[in-house]
C-alpha positions in Angstrom: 0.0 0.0 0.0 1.9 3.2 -1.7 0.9 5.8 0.8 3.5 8.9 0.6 4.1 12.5 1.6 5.5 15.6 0.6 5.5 19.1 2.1 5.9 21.9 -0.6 6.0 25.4 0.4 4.5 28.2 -0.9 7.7 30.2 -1.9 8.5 27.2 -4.1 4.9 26.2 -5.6 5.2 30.3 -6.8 8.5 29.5 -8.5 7.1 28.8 -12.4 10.3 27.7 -14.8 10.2 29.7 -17.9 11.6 27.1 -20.4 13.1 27.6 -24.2 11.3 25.9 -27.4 11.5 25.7 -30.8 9.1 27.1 -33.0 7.2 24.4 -35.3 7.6 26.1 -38.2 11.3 25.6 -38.5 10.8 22.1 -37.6 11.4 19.7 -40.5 8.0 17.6 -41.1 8.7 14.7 -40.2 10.0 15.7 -37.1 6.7 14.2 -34.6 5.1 16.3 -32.1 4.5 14.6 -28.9 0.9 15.9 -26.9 0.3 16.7 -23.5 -2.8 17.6 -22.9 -4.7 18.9 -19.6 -8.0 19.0 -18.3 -9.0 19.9 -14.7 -12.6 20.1 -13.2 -12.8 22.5 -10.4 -16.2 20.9 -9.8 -16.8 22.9 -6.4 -16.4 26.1 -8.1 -18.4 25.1 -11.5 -15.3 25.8 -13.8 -12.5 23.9 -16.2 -9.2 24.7 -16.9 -7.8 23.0 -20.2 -3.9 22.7 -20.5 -1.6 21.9 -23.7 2.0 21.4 -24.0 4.1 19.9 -26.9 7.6 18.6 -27.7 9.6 17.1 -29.9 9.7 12.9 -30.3 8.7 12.5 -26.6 7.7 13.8 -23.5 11.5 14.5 -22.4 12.2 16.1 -25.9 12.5 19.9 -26.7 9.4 22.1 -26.0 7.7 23.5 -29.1 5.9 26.6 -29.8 2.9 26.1 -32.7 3.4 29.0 -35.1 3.0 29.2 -38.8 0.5 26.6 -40.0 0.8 24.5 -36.7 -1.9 25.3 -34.2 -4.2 24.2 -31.5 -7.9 25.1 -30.3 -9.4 24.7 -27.2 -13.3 24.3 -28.0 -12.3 26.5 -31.1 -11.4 29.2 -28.6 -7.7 30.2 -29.1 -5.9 29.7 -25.9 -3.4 31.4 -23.7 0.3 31.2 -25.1 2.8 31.6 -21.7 6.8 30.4 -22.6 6.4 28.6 -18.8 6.2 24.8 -17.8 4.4 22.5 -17.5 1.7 23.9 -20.1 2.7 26.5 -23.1 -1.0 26.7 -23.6 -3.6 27.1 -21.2 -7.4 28.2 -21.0 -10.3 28.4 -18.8 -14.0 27.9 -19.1 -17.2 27.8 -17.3 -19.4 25.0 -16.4 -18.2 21.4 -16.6 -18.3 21.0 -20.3 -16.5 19.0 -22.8 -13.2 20.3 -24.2 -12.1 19.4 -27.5 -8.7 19.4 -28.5 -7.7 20.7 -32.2 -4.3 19.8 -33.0 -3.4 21.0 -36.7 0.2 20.5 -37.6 -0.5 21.4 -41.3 -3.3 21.6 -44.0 -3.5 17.8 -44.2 -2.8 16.5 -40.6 -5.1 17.4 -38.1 -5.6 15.3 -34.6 -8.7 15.8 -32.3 -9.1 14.5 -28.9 -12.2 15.2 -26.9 -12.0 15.2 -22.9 -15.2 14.8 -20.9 -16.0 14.7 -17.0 -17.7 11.0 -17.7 -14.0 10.3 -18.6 -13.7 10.1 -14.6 -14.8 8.1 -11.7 -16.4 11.5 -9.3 -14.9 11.8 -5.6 -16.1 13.5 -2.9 -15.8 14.1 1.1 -17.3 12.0 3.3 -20.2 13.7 5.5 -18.6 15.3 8.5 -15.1 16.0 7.2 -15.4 19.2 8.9 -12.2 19.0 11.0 -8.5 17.3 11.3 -7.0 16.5 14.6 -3.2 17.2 14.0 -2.4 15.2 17.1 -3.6 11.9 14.9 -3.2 10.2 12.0 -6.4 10.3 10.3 -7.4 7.3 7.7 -9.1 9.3 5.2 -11.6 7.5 3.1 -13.2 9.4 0.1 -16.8 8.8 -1.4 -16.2 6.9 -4.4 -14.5 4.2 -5.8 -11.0 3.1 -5.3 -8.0 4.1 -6.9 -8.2 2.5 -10.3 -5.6 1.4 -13.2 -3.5 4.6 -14.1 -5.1 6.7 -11.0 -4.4 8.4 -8.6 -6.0 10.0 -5.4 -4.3 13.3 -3.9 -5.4 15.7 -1.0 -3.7 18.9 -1.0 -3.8 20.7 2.5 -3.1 24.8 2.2 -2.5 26.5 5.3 -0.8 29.8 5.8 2.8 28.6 6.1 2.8 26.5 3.2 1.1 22.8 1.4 0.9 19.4 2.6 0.4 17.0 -0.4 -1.0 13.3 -0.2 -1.0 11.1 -2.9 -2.5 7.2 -2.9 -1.5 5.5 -7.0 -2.0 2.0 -5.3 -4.8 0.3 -7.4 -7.4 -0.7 -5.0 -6.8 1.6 -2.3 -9.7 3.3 -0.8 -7.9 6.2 1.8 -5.2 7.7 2.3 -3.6 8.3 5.8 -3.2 12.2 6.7 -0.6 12.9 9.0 0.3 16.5 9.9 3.2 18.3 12.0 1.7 18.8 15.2 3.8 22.4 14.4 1.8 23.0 12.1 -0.5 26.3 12.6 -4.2 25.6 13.6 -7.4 27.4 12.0 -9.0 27.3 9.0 -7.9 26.1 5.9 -8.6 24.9 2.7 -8.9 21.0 1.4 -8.5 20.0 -2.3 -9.4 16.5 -2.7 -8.1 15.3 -6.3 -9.0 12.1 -8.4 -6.6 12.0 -11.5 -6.5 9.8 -14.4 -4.1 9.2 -17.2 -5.7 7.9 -20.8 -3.9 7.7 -24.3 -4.7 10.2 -27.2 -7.4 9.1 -29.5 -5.5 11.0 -32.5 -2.1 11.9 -32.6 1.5 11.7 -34.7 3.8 8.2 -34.3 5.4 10.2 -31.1 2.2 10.0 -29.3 1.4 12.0 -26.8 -1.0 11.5 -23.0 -4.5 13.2 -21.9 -4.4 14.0 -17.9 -8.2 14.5 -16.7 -8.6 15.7 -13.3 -11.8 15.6 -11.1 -11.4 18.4 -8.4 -13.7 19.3 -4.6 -12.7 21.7 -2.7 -14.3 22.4 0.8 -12.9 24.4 3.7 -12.3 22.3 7.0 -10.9 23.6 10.4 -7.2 22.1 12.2 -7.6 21.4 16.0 
């Protein structure tokens, strides 16, 4: 049972990395774009954020900026374009909606991948998560089904000093056990609970590429 820890403070999680790329259009053709794409439901707050990113051959390779022919739609919206990891392109919408990916490398090749919330088991907090007693380790169980094949369950913890992050990719697995510094300062705070799966493109060049859909509560607890 795969049941880690890791404390990440704020002054670090601010830190974005700007990162260098190539633009497509002086890319060589057969020269394969690998995908990345991103889709988070916030479904607390009623919104979606849709991510992009895209390099050369593989994940690992060189980070590539669409220009000339090669472009990408979000729901036929044109989106964000920031030089920063882990996403070059990013946009957000309302509601819980679909988003459809529109990959065109050039006039003959282009690649669509639809995301959609039913693409993910829901979670949610049990009834009377109101509270965490940092003297104990507390078993959290979710409403929802257990961690499944290429899942994984996190719980993000913001206080004001910083983040405590839990993370459960053990298939089967049905809580995760919080344990908090009993340093750590007491009040309110604020409780992401994350259920995250990985899928493979439906369209895409020989390098391939990953979709990342995220289902996303929020809900604002108290530490004692």
């Amino acid at each position: 049972m795969k049941k880690l820890i890791y404390i990440i403070c704020i002054l670090l999680t601010g830190m974005w990395v700007s990162c260098s790329s190539e633009e497509s259009s002086s890319l060589n053709s057969n020269v394969p774009f690998y995908q990345s794409l991103d889709v988070e439901y916030y479904v607390s707050k009623n919104k979606t954020k849709a991510s992009a990113n895209f390099n050369k051959y593989n994940a690992l390779g060189d980070n590539i900026q669409l220009t000339g022919i090669s472009s990408i739609k979000f729901n036929n919206d044109k989106p964000n374009y920031v030089n920063i990891a882990p996403f070059f392109y990013t946009y957000s919408f309302n509601g819980l909606d679909d988003i459809t990916f529109r990959f065109t490398r050039n006039r003959n090749e282009v690649y669509i991948n639809t995301v959609s919330i039913k693409d993910i088991e829901p979670i949610d907090f049990p009834a009377g998560f109101n509270d965490i007693d940092v003297n104990k380790k507390v078993d959290f169980r979710w409403i929802g089904s257990p961690v499944g094949k290429k899942e994984e369950v996190q719980i993000r913890i913001v206080t004001a000093e910083g983040e405590y992050n839990f993370y459960d990719d053990t298939v089967g697995d049905d809580f995760i056990r919080l344990a908090l510094p009993k340093s750590v300062d007491k009040g309110d705070v604020t409780v992401s609970l994350t259920r995250i799966r990985k899928m493979a493109l439906k369209e895409a060049e020989s390098a391939g590429g990953e979709i990342k859909v995220s289902y996303i509560r929020d809900k604002d607890i108290r530490l004692r």
